[in-house]
N, C-alpha and C positions, 0 to 999 in steps of 0.2 A: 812583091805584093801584087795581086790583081787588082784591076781597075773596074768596076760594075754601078751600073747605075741601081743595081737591085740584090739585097740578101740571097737572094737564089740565083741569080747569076755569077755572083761570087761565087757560092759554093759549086755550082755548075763548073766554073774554070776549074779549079783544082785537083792535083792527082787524087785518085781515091782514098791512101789511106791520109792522106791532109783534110780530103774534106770529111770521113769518116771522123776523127778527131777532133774537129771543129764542129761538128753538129753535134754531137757526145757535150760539147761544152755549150753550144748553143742552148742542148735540151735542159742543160743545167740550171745554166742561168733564168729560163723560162720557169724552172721549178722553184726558182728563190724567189722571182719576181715574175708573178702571174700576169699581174698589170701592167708590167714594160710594154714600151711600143718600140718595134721593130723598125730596124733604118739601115740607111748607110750615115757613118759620120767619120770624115778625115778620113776618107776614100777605104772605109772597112764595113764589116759588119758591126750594128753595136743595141745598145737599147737607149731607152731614154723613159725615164717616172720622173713624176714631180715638176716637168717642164725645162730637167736636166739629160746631161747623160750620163747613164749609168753605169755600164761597161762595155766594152767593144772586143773582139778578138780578130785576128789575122794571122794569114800564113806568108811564112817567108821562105828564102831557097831550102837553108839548116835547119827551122825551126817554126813553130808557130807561136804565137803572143796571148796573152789573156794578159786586157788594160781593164784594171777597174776604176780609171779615168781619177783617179786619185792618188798621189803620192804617197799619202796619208797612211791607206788601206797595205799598200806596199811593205809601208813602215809599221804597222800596227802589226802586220804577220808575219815578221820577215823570220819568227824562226819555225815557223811552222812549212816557211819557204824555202828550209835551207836545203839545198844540193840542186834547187835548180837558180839559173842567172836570173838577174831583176837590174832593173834599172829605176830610177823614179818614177817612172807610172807603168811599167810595162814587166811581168814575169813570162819568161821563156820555156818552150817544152816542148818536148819532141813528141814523134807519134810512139814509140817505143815507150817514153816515160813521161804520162801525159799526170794533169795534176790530178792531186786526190777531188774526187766528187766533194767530199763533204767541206773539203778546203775553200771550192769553190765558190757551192751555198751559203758555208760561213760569211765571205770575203764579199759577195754579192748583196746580201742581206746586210750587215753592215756598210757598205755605199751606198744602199737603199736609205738603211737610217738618216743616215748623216743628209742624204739629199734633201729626204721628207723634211728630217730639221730647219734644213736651210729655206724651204719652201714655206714657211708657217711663220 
């Protein structure tokens, strides 16, 4: 994983088709949650609504991560998850077989809810 004090220097460090991949997910998540604000959190890129955070994503040597900072969210999708690896907060994916778009919005929008809930 890179180390950045900044969203664009993250993606600056990494090979092309990594960061290619990660901004495809960036723009995603900016399309499910217009209102996030843009960070670094737990030394990645991520968003933050509600005065939480929302989701994050990161590249590693094999793969890259899409965290939507919830176990929950993980659990609530996992079969629409199935064939790529998940952990508790974290689903894995390559630049070859990256996640469905709409999987994402779903998944994003959905930890948006639940945050706003918690928020109120």
């Amino acid at each position: 994983m890179v180390k950045a004090v900044g969203v664009e220097e993250y993606l600056a460090a990494l090979p092309e088709k990594q960061r290619a991949a990660l901004e495809r997910l960036r723009r995603l998540i900016k399309e499910a949650a217009p209102e996030a604000i843009e960070g670094i959190a737990y030394q990645m890129p991520a968003f933050r609504a509600h005065g939480r955070w929302l989701a994050g994503y990161a590249a590693f040597k094999e793969h890259c991560s899409f965290f939507p900072m919830s176990g929950q969210v993980v659990e609530d999708f996992a079969p629409e998850l199935e064939g790529f690896a998940t952990t508790k907060g974290s689903i894995h994916f390559t630049v070859e077989k990256p996640l469905p778009a709409a999987l994402v919005k779903k998944m994003v929008k959905a930890r948006l809810s639940a945050v706003a809930a918690r928020g109120r």
